[in-house]
C-alpha positions, 0 to 999 in steps of 0.5 A: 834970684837963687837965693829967694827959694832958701829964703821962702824956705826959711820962712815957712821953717819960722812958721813951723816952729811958730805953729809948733810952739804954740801946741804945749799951751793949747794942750794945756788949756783948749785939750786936742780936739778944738782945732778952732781954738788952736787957730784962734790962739795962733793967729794971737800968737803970729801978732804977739810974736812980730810985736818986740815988746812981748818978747819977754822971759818971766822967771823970779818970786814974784816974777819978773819980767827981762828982755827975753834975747838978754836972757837967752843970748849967753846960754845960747852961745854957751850951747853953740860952743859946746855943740860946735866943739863937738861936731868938730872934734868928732868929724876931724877924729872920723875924717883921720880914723877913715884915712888911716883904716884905709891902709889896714889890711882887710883882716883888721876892716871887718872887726872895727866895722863890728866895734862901730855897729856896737859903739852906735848902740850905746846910748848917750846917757851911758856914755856919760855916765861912765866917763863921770864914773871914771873921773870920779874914780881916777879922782878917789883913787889919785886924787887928781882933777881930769875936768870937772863933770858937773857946772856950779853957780857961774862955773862953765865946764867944756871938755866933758860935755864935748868928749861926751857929744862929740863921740856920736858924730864920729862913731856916725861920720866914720862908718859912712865913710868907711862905707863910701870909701870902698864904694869909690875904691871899686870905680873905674877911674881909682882901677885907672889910678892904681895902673898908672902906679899913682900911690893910695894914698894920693889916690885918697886925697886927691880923688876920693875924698874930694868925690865923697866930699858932698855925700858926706855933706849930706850925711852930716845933716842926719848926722846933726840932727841926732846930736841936737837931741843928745845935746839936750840930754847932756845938757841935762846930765852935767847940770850946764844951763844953756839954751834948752835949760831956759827954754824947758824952765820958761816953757811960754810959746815965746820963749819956745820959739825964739829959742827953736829958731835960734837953734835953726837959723845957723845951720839953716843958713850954712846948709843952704850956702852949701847946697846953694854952691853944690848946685852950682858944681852939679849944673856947670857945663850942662845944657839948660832946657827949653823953659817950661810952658805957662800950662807946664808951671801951672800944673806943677803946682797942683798937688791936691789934683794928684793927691785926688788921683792918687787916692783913687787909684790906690783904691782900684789898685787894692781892688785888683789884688786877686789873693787878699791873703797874701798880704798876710802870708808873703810877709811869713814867708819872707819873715821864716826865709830871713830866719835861716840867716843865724844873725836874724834869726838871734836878734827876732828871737831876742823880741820875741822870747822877751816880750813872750815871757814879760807877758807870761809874767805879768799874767802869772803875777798880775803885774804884781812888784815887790817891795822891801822898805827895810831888811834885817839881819837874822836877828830881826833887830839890826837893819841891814839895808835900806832902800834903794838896796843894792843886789843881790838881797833882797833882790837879784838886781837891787831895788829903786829908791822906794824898795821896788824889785827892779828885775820885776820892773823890768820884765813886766815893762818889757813888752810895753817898751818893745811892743810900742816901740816896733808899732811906732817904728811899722807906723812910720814906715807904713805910712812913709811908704805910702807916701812915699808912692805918692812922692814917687809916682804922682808928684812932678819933679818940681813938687818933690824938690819942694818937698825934699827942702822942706822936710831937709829944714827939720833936720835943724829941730831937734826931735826930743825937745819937738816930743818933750814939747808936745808930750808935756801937757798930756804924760804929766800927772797934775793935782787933779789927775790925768787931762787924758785917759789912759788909752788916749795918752798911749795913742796921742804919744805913738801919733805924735812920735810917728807924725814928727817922723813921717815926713823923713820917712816919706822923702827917704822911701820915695828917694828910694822908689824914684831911683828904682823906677830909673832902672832898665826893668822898670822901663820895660814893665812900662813899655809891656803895659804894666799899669803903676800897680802892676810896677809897683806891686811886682817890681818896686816893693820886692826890690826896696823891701829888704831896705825898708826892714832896715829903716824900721830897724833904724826908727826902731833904734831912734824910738827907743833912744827917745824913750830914754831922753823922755826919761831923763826928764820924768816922762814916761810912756802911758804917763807919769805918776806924780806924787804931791805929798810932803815930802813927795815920791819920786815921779814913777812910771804907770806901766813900769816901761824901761824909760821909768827907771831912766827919771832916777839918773840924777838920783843915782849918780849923785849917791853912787848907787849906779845899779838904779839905772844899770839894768835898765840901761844894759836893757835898752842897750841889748835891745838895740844890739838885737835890732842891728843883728835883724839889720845885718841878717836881712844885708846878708840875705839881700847880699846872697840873693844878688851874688855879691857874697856867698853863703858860706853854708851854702858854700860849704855843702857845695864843697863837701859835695864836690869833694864827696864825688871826686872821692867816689871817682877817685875809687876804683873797683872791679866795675870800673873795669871792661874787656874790650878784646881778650885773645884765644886761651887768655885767662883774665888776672884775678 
């Protein structure tokens, strides 16, 4: 019996991955608006899929048709070892780092704290490209082999594609677990420990890592689903033909889901285990309650009923906000508060200087780029360079293949990258949190576990083939032009990068709002009278907001690192312009964002010529350092404002002022002094 809830839960994940594979063709030939059409194509799809038959790859001149699980098997289990090489490789090296920093002394602690937040900002597509620059220059230098950076013909390569992907799962899992390592140290049962002489050491592995144990089993789900998506990048990079490569180059619905689903059913079936066996450990011992009324089971599943109430009551509660300006000016002030703190104030200046000046600059230029096909020497006879010209002539940071200044590239595609970036990162925490007040609020505790499971099972979906999938037919330049204009292709991708995530965000604000409404406040709110506006204006927006300013940094982060893995693949924010002239341009972007240089990685690395995709990279990355400065700062002010730390501003002002008095006191006049009796004819000292 407890197995038929995973089992339902499985089949509704296959029926998503069905629904969503089916997208990339009904762009293509129905547009989006048929909705009608993309029912018809996928109840077609529902019987073609279940007919074994019709499980086919198509490929070849003139094509051909081969078993499609034959075709996919091996690649398959080439990308699983890869990917499973890497998690393993990168959970042990975090499982050994957060053990052997636990004996470091406190001085050492913060610095590596800082080496992780800075490690975390580099993207995927860096580190690769620096370790083949390193075996390419230890070669050329000793002429010695380290691994092979790249797949040819049959060859297979491992060790690099594992060193690459394995860094973030250790990076990620060794931070969290710092985190809840000295979250456990500050217990009462480890306090009890050390008192009875019980060394750290066995403290730590005979407590603490058996209680973090499931936290961190949670974790690694998060922790999954990003490697997912830089598997598809490296994949990429170092030529390897798995899985994702067969998917990509087949791109037929079938194709699509069969793939998606053999990525999903894996770890599906080992999360589940899992938690199935975890539930069992937290449901030991307990008192079983009274079994629930029919009318009980009835009204758990009735979310359309709530959702009703829900939208009713959010429409009367907006009606009782008495000051509608403050929507507008209690975010400016919090914002100007959190601007004393130097770490935010460096990481929103950042934003705003950038996109302040990209938007000056295109003003004052009209968006114009400079061009420099070919430069000469004084003598205007002998070529001196060629494109892509390297810096600092004739540009100061070197062009593109087609002679394109890149510093012009760069800033004028400053504000479109930043700008929809943090629009798409404000929708999807707008939209979780109301969401997530309806999940909060409104839905019963069995509707929220339903809910929870589902969304838990996208986390085996990787979220940048879900995006390439979807964005293909619509960013892609065809012979006859654009399906879409211009400003529908902006909208269409900031709906679909912000959807893919909204339910994430839904489950994690309301996890949030949920164990808030448990505390003792929030009880007595209720018991004076609040109504659920009353709580959740007053009470849980005030006390979740610095929360929900760090997960618009993280989706932040996760948007950008999108636009780079878009970008390895040739699709660009606002579109991409494809030449079909022999010999044809390479695909460039319309609006000049950052991720319209990532398309030349390839071109770059096989000729040396890094400095194409330098820039821009450092770009992305100084970007994503800003945002985890804005993080920090508003942890820091939150950590001021409940006394778990100290400003240390404020405690020096406090310091000089303590000091200042006790040397006024310390200073003695005249005044100081007072006669209390003096006798007949005595003459006072002068």
């Amino acid at each position: 019996m407890k197995f038929i809830k995973p089992f339902i839960y499985y089949i509704l994940g296959i029926v998503g991955i069905l629904c969503i594979s089916i997208m990339p063709q009904v762009f293509q030939t129905r547009g989006l608006t048929d909705i009608k059409g993309y029912f018809i194509d996928l109840s077609q799809f529902f019987k073609q899929f279940v007919n074994p038959d019709s499980w086919v790859y198509i490929a070849g001149r003139p094509p051909k048709e081969f078993p499609l699980l034959d075709v996919l098997w091996d690649p398959f289990i080439y990308s699983m070892q890869i990917l499973l090489g890497a998690l393993l490789l990168g959970f042990l090296i975090a499982f050994i780092f957060a053990f052997v920093a636990n004996f470091l002394p406190k001085v050492l602690l913060n610095p590596i704290k800082r080496l992780l937040d800075l490690l975390e900002s580099v993207p995927d597509l860096i580190v690769a490209i620096l370790l083949q620059m390193l075996v390419i220059y230890i070669y050329k230098a000793t002429g010695v082999k380290i691994f092979s950076i790249a797949t040819y013909m049959d060859s297979k390569i491992y060790l690099a594609p594992i060193i690459t992907l394995a860094i973030l799962p250790m990076v990620s899992l060794f931070k969290v677990l710092l985190l809840m390592v000295e979250e456990e140290f500050l217990k009462d049962y480890v306090v009890f420990a050390e008192s009875k002489g019980i060394k750290r050491k066995a403290i730590i592995l005979r407590h603490i890592l058996k209680n973090i144990t499931p936290s961190a089993f949670y974790h690694s789900k998060v922790i999954l689903w990003g490697t997912l998506s830089s598997q598809f990048i490296i994949e990429r990079i170092f030529s390897i033909e798995g899985l994702t490569f067969y998917m990509v180059e087949g791109f037929d619905p079938i194709t699509i889901a069969v793939s998606l689903i053999m990525l999903f059913t894996p770890f599906f079936v080992f999360y589940q285990f899992i938690d199935v066996w975890l539930e069992e450990e937290r449901v030991y011992g307990k008192v079983i309650g009274q079994k629930r009324s029919r009318w009980r089971r009835v009204q758990a599943i009735q979310p359309l009923v709530s959702l009703r109430n829900f939208i009713e009551g959010f429409g009367r509660s907006i009606k009782q906000i008495r000051k509608p300006r403050l929507l507008m000016v209690y975010p400016l002030k919090v914002f100007f508060v959190h601007m004393k703190n130097i770490k935010f104030a460096i990481g929103s200046l950042f934003f705003i200087g950038l996109i302040v000046y990209s938007a000056l600059y295109s003003i004052t230029t009209d968006n114009h780029v400079d061009q420099e096909r070919i430069v000469y020497e004084e003598d205007g006879a002998t070529i001196k360079s060629a494109p892509p010209h390297a810096p600092p002539e004739p540009f100061l940071l070197g062009s593109d293949k087609l002679g394109f200044s890149l510093y012009d590239q760069i800033v004028i595609g400053a504000k479109y990258t930043l700008i929809f970036a943090l629009a798409i990162a404000l929708l999807r925490v707008l939209i979780g949190f109301l969401m997530g007040t309806f999940y909060a609020f409104h839905l019963n505790t069995r509707g929220q576990k339903w809910l929870e499971k589902l969304v838990d099972s996208t986390h085996f979906l990787p979220l940048s083939i879900i995006a390439y999938l979807l964005l293909a037919p619509i960013l892609m330049e065809t012979r006859v032009g654009f399906a879409y204009s211009f400003s529908e292709r902006i909208i269409i991708e900031i709906v679909i990068l912000t959807i893919l995530v909204v339910p994430l965000t839904t489950v994690l604000i309301g996890n949030e709002m949920k164990q808030t409404l448990n505390k003792e406040f929030i009880t007595s709110a209720k018991v004076l009278g609040g109504s659920k506006f009353h709580v959740l204006w007053k009470h849980i927006i005030p006390h979740i907001g610095p929360r929900l300013t760090i997960v618009f940094g993280q989706q932040f982060i996760q948007v950008l690192l999108i636009f780079i893995h878009l970008g390895v693949f040739n699709f660009f924010f606002g579109g991409t312009n494809v030449s079909f002239e022999n010999p044809p341009d390479p695909p460039r972007s319309i609006t000049y964002e950052w991720s319209g240089l990532i398309g030349s990685t390839t071109y770059a690395m096989s000729g040396n010529r890094y400095w194409i995709i330098l820039w821009v990279l450092i770009a992305f990355m100084l970007s994503i350092i800003a945002m985890q400065f804005i993080i920090q700062g508003v942890k820091e002010v939150q950590q001021v404002k409940v006394g778990v730390v100290y400003s240390k501003r404020k405690l020096r002002k406090s310091v000089m002022k303590q000091k200042r008095q006790q040397l006024k006191k310390e200073t003695l006049t005249d005044e100081d002094f007072v006669w209390v009796h003096r006798r007949d004819g005595e003459v006072p000292l002068e």
